[in-house]
C-alpha positions, 0 to 999 in steps of 0.5 A, spaced: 197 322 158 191 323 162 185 327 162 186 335 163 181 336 167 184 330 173 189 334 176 192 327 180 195 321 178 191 314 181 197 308 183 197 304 179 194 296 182 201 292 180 204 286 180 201 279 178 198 276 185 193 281 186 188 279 191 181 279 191 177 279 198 171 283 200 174 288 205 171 292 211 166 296 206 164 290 201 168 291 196 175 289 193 180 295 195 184 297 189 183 292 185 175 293 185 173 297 178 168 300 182 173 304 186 180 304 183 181 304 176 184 298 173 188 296 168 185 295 161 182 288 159 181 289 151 174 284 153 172 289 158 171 297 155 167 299 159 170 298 166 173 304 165 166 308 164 163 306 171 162 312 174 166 315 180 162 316 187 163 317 195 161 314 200 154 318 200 149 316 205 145 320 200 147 316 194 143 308 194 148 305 190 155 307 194 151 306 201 152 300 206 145 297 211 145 298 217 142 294 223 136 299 223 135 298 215 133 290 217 126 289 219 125 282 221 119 277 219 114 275 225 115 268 224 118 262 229 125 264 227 128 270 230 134 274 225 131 273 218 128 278 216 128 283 209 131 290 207 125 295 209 121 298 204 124 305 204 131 304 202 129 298 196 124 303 194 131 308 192 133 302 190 129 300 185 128 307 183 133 306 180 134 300 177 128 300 174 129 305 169 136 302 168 133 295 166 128 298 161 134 302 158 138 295 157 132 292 154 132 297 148 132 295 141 139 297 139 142 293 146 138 287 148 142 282 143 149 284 146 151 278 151 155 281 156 148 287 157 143 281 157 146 277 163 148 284 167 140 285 166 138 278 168 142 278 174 140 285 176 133 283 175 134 277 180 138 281 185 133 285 186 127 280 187 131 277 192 131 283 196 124 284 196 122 277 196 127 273 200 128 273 208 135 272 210 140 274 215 142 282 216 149 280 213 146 275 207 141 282 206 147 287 206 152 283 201 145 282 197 145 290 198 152 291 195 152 286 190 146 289 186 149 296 187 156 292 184 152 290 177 147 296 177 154 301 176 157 296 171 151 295 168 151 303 167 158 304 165 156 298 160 151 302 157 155 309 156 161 306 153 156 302 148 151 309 147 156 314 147 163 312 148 165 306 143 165 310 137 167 318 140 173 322 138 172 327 143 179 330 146 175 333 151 175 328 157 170 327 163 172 327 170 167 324 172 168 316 170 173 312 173 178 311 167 183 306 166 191 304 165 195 302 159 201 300 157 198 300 149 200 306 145 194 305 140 189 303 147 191 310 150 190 314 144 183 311 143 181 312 150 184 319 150 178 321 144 173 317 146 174 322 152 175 317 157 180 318 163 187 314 161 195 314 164 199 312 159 203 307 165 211 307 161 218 302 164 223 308 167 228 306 161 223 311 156 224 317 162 228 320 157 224 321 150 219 323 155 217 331 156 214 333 163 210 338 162 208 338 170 208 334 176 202 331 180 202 328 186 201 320 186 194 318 190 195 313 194 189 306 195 190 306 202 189 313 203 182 313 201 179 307 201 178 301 207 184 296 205 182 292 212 178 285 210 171 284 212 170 281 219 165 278 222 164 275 218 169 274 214 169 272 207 175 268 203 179 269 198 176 268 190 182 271 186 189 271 186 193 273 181 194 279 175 190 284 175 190 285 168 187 279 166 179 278 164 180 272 169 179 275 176 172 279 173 170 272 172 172 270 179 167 276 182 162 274 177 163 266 179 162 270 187 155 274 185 152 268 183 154 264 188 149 269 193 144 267 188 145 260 189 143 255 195 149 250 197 148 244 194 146 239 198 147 232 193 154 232 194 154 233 201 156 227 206 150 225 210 151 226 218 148 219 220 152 213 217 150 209 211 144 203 212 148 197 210 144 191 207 144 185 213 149 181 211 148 174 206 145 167 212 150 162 213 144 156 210 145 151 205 148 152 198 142 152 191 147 147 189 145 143 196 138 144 195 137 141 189 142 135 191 137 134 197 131 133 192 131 125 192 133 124 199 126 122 201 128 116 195 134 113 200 131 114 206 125 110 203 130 105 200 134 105 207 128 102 210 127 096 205 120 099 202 
């Protein structure tokens, strides 16, 4: 079952040792909701409404920095800089409307549309306030734009898709797979795009109605991993679990964190106390208090 309007089936991210790191364009492949739809996670709805976009130039958030969009600061150090102006102006163009629509009345208390805000709001003070690298500027970029539509599908799932039963689907979301009957028929009202993923034992009670051809990850997103620099692996494991959207949440965290330095081996080697003298014992010194006393006797007094 999927959507009228989608004339292609997605393939499906498979098996249970996916593995998330940032790839040439800063973002995770097939395994990331903002590229790829994803198997359903029951915690997570509303990935499948995050909204589906190119790699515009035109669009600030599916655009990746360029050097001439770093300006350096004129201070000592050379290579730290900021995102000039123009570009962060699109960006809080956007997100500032965002930001006060999550801080109405009937959303603000649900816990997962507070943190999202809080984040973003943080992301984007970084970028106009703190002087990085052009590298540390760009992941900055590509993670506010990575909350900023999740936050957005978020929205739309709990405003307009949570409770609607609409057969008329829209194209224009990423949608989500299932193995579940009961998720698939929700999603399907809700007019949120669905494949219905079934074993090939089932083949025979299925009636095909048409083919579509399969598209293919690798055929439309860079799969190459990110070099110079290169990022580590934060996830390995199933796709379909809430545990890697937490590992991605654990790594936007991180570019809001300094390392921490009171855990660290210090570089010079450790002040030692200077080892104890080698003089009389408490014991010997008290014993010599009445010396004098012999000496005196020794000398007939």
């Amino acid at each position: 079952m999927t959507s009228p309007n989608c004339s292609f089936i997605c393939e499906p991210p498979l098996g249970g040792d996916r593995h998330l790191f940032l790839r040439s364009n800063l973002r995770y492949g097939d395994d990331d909701p903002l590229q790829w739809p994803q198997p359903f996670v029951p915690n997570y709805p509303h990935l499948a409404c995050i909204p589906r976009g190119s790699a515009s130039t035109n669009d600030p958030m599916r655009w990746i920095p360029e050097r001439g969009s770093f300006v350096e600061d004129n201070l000592m150090l050379s290579g730290v800089g900021k995102l000039n102006h123009p570009d962060f102006a699109r960006l809080e163009y956007l997100c500032l409307p965002l930001i006060n629509r999550a801080k109405s009345p009937s959303l603000r208390d649900k816990l997962l549309v507070s943190q999202l805000t809080n984040i973003l709001e943080h992301l984007l003070h970084n970028l106009k306030f703190i002087s990085t690298s052009f590298f540390t500027m760009r992941l900055g970029v590509r993670q506010l734009q990575r909350v900023y539509l999740e936050l957005t599908g978020l929205l739309d799932y709990e405003e307009h898709y949570r409770f609607r039963r609409l057969s008329k689907q829209t194209a224009s979301i990423m949608g989500v797979f299932t193995t579940e009957l009961a998720v698939c028929e929700h999603m399907f009202q809700a007019g949120i795009p669905v494949w219905l993923v079934r074993p090939s034992s089932a083949l025979h009670s299925i009636r095909i109605r048409a083919l579509a051809p399969l598209t293919k990850a690798c055929d439309h997103l860079p799969l190459d991993p990110s070099l110079r620099p290169s990022y580590s692996s934060i996830y390995r494991g199933r796709g379909d679990v809430i545990d890697k959207y937490f590992a991605i949440a654990k790594d936007i965290l991180g570019y809001l964190r300094y390392p921490n330095p009171f855990g660290d081996m210090r570089a010079q080697p450790l002040v030692t106390p200077p080892p104890p003298t080698s003089g009389p014992s408490r014991r010997e010194i008290r014993s010599q208090r009445f010396t004098p006393c012999k000496d005196v006797l020794s000398l007939g007094i």
